[in-house]
N, C-alpha and C positions, 0 to 999 in steps of 0.2 A: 436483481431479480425480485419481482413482486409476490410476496409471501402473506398468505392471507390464513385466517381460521376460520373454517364456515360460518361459527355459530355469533361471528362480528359482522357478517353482513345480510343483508336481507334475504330471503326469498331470490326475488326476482332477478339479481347481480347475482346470485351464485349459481342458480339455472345458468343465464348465461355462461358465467365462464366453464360449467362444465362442459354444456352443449356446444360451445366452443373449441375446447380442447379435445373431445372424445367423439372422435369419429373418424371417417364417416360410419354413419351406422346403418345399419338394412332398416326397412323399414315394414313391420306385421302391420298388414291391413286386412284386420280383423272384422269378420261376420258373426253375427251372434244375433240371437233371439230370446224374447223375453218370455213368461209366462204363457203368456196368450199367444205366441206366435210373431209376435210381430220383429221386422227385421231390423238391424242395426249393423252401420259398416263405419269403420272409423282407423284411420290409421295411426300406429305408434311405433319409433323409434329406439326404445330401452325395450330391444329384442335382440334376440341369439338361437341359437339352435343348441344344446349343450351334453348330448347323447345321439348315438346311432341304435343302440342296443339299448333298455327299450330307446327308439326315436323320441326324443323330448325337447322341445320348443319351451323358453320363457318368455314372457313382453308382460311389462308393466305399463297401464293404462293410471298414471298419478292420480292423487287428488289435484283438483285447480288449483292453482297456486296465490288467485284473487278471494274463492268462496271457500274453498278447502273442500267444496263439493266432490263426489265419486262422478266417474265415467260413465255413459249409460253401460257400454261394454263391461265395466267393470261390476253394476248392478247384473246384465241380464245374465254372466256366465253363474254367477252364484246361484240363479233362480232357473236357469238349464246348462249343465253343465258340459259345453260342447261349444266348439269356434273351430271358422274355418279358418287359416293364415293364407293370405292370398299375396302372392309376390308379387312386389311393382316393376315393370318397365318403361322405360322412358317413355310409352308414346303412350301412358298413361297416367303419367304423374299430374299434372295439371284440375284431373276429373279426381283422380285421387283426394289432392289437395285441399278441393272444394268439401268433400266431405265431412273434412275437419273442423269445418262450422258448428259453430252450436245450437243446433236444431235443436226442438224442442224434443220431448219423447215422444212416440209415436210417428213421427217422420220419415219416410221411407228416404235413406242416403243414396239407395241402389237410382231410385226415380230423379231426386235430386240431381246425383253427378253423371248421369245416361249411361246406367251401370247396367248389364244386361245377367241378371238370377240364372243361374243354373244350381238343380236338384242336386242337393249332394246323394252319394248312397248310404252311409253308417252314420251322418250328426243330422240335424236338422237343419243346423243355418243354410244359408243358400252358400254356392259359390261365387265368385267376378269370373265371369265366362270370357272376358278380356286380359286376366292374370295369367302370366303363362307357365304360373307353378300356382298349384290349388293344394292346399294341406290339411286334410279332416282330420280333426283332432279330437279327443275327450279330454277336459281340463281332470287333473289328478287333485289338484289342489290348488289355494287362492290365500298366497300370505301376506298379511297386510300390516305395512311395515309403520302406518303410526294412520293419526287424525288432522295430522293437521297439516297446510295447505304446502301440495310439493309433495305430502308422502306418498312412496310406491304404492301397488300393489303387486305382487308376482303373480302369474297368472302359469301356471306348472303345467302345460297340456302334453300329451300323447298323439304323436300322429297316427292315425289309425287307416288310412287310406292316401294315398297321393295322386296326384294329376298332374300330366305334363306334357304343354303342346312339345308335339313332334317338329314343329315350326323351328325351334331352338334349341334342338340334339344335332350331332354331328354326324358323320358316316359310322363312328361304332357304339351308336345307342346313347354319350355321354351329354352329360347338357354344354353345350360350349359356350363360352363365357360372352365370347363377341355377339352371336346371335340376340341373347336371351337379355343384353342392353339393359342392364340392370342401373337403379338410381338407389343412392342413399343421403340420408340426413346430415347435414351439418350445420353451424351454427345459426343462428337467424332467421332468416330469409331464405339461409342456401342450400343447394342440393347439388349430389354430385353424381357425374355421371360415368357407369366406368363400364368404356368402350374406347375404339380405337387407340391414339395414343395414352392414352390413361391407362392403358391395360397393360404389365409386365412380367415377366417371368421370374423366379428366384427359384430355383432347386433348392427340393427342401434337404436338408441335411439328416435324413431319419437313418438310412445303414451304412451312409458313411461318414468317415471319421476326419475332418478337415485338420491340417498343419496347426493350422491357429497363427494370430493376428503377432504375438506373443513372441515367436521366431523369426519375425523380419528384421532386417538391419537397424537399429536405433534411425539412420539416415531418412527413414525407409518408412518406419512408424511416423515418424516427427515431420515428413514431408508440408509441404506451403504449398504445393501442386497435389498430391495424391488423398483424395476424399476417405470419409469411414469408409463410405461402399464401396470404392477401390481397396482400401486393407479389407475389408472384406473377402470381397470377392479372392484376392490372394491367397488369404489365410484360409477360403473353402479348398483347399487343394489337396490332395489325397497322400502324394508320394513326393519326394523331394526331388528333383533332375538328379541324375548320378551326374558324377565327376566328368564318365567320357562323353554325357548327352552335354556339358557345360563346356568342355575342353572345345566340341566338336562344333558346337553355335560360336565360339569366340571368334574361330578359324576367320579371317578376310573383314574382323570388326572394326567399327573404325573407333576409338576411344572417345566419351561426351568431352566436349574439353571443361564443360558447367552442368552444377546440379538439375538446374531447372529443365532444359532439352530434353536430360538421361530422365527425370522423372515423366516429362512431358509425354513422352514416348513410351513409355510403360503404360500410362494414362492411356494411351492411343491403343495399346494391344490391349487391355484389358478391355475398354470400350468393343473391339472387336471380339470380346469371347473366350480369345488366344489366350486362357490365362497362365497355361506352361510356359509359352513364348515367354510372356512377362518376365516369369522365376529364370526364365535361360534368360535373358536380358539383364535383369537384375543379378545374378549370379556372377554373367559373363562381364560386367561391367566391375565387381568387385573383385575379379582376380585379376583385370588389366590394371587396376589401379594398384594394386602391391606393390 
């Protein structure tokens, strides 16, 4: 394994490898205005949402990592303290993208990438009338993590109004993932898009209490056929098969006569869901073998 110390390599190699390794990431594509009014839109990647209670949004717009220059984003919220977070979807990444040029100041990015303004109501920047989540916000605070080229800034805002096409809610009001075709950041060049088969399910384990990984059969854990996320999946299971649920799936079994098959087949119900089936499998297979 390749084991590195930030402060041995440059700049520009260690951006990379992080933007490589950490992601994918949402991407705030931020409105903002300066002084005078004038509009600014630019998107960044070193964002997160990281409260509901108050709702509070970070994105950090760097210094250049070539001039150690500030962002304009990062000048105009200092000098008005308010940015709208406008969510991308796929069928507008590409106009997004362009924005990311380095225009000079005074530039309109909305005219630039055929970005169409809409009036927010409580900040001043405009919103992307194209974004199909809109997020007004008041920045709280703006910490800035050094001078020189590559350092953050955090940008600590408060949503204070929301917007959200009805385009990409489902039959009970929620935003549903598939509609709303979301893209995010990854290394280089690339971007990811998460929709159709990219999209998966995992129940989150919050009020219940799974077996754990921990009580499977050494055979079981150390498997050459059964992945982490098949012990996983296993070890999310709540209740153990009693004796007579195990006694009673034995019934009419026919014995693996090889490891590989009996794990294969476990691999197979798990894949379908079945993950009790699995444990009655796994089970029923260790007491034919006594």
């Amino acid at each position: 394994m390749l084991s590195i110390n930030p402060s041995d390599i440059p700049v520009p190699q260690l951006h990379a490898y992080l933007l490589g390794a950490v992601g994918p990431r949402p991407i705030a594509f931020a409105s903002t205005v300066d002084k005078d009014g004038n509009p600014n839109l630019a998107p960044f990647s070193f964002f997160n949402v990281f409260s509901s209670r108050p709702p509070l949004l970070i994105f950090s717009p760097n210094r250049s990592g070539r001039t150690g220059e500030t962002k304009q984003t990062h000048d105009n919220v200092k000098e008005v303290p308010e940015v709208v977070i406008n969510i991308v979807s796929y069928r507008m990444v590409h106009q997004m993208s362009l924005t990311s040029s380095p225009y000079a100041k005074g530039v309109d990015e909305f005219l630039k990438a055929g970005f169409t303004k809409l009036a927010s109501e409580k900040v001043k920047p405009f919103r992307v009338a194209e974004s199909p989540v809109q997020l007004e916000c008041k920045v709280l605070e703006v910490k800035e993590l050094g001078t020189s080229g590559g350092a953050g800034n955090l940008i600590i805002c408060e949503v204070v109004k929301m917007h959200i096409s009805e385009e990409v809610l489902n039959e009970n009001g929620v935003i549903d993932q598939q509609k709303i075709d979301l893209v995010a950041r990854m290394g280089g060049n690339w971007y990811c898009r998460a929709s159709g088969d990219a999209l998966f399910e995992v129940q989150k384990p919050i009020t219940t209490l799974g077996l754990g990984v921990d009580i499977l059969p050494p055979a079981i854990r150390n498997s050459k056929v059964l992945s982490g996320n098949d012990l996983g999946q296993l070890g999310n299971l709540e209740q153990m098969p009693t004796d007579e649920e195990v006694e009673q799936y034995k019934n009419g079994l026919t014995p693996f006569t090889d490891e590989v098959s009996f794990h294969q087949k476990i691999k197979e119900l798990i894949s379908k869901g079945t993950i009790r089936e699995a444990w009655l499998l796994m089970l029923s297979q260790s007491i034919v073998n006594k």
